[in-house]
PAVO-874413 format. One record per residue (C-alpha): residue number from 1; residue in three letters; z, y, x. Coordinates in steps of 0.05 Angstrom, whole numbers. Example, Ala and Ser with C-alpha at 12.3 -4.5 7.8 and 13.67 -1.06 7.14 Angstrom:
2
<num:1 | residu:ALA | up:156 | north:-90 | east:246>;
<num:2 | residu:SER | up:143 | north:-21 | east:273>;
***
This chain:
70
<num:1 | residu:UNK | up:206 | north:-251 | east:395>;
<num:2 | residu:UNK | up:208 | north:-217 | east:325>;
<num:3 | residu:UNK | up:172 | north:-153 | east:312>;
<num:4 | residu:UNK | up:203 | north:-88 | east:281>;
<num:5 | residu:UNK | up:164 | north:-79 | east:213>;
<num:6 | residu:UNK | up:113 | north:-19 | east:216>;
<num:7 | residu:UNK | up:102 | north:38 | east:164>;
<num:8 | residu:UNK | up:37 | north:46 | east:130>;
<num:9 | residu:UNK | up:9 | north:87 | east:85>;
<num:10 | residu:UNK | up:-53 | north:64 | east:34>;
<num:11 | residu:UNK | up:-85 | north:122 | east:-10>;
<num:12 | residu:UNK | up:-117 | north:86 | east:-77>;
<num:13 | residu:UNK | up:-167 | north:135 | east:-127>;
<num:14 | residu:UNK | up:-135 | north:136 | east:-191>;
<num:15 | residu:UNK | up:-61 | north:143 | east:-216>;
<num:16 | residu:UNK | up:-29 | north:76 | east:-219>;
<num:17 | residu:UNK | up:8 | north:58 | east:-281>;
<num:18 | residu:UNK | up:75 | north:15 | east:-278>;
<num:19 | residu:UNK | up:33 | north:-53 | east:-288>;
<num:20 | residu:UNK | up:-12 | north:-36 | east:-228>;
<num:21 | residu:UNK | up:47 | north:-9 | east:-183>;
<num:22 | residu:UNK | up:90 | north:-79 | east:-207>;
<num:23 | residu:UNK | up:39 | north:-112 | east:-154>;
<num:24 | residu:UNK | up:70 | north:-73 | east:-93>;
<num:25 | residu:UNK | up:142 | north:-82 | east:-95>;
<num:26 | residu:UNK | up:154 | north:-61 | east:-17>;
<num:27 | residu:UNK | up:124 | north:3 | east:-29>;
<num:28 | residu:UNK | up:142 | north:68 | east:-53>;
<num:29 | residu:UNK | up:86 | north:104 | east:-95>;
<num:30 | residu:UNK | up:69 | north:183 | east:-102>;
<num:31 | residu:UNK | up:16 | north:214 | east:-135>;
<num:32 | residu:UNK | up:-28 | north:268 | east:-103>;
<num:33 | residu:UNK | up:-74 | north:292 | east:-157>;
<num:34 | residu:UNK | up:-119 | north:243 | east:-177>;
<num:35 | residu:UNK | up:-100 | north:196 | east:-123>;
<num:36 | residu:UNK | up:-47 | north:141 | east:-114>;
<num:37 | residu:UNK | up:-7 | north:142 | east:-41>;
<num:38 | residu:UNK | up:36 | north:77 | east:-28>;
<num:39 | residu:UNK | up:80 | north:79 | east:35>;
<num:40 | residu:UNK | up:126 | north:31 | east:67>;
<num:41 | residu:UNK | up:137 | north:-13 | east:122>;
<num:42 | residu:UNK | up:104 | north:-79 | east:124>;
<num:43 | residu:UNK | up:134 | north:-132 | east:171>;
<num:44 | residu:UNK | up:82 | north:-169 | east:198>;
<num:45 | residu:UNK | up:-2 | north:-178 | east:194>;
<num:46 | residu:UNK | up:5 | north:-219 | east:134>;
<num:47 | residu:UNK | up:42 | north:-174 | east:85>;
<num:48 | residu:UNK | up:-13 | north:-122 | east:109>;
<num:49 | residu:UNK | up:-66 | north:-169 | east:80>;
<num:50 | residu:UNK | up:-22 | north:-191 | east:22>;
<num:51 | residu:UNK | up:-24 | north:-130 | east:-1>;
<num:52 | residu:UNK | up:-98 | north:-112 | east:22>;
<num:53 | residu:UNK | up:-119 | north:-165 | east:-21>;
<num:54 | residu:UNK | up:-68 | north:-150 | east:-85>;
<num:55 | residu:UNK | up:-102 | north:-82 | east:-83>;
<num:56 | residu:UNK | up:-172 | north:-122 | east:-81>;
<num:57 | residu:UNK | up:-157 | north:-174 | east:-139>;
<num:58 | residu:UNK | up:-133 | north:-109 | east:-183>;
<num:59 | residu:UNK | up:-204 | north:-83 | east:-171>;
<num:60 | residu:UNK | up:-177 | north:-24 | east:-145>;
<num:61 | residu:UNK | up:-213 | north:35 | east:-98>;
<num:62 | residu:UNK | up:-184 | north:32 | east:-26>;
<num:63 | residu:UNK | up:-200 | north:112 | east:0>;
<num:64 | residu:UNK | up:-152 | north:101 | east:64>;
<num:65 | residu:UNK | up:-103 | north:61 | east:97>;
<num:66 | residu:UNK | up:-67 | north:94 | east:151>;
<num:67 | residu:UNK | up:-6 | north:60 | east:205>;
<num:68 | residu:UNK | up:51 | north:109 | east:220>;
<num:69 | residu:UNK | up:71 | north:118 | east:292>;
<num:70 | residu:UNK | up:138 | north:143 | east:309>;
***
């Protein structure tokens, strides 16, 4: 039985720049202040890690990461 994908948000310290953001394709970026938000819906446990550990290999600060219910 296939699962509907789920909406996530992950907050990141620092502003992203296009190279950085290149890494999350599925995801829609916004900055709030000195922070990077991405959002979008990930369809399964293993695009959550994929990009758990892209945001890891980048050496980048993971603040929050946050599932949306409807």
């Amino acid at each position: 039985m296939a699962t509907l994908p789920d909406l996530y948000t992950v907050r990141i310290r620092g502003r992203l720049g296009a190279t950085a953001l290149s890494a999350f394709p599925s995801m829609v970026s916004e900055l709030k202040g000195s922070e990077t938000v991405l959002t979008g819906l990930l369809a399964d446990r293993s695009a959550l890690f994929g990009v758990l550990e892209q945001i890891e290999a980048l050496g980048l600060d993971l603040l929050e990461l946050r599932q949306i219910r409807a």
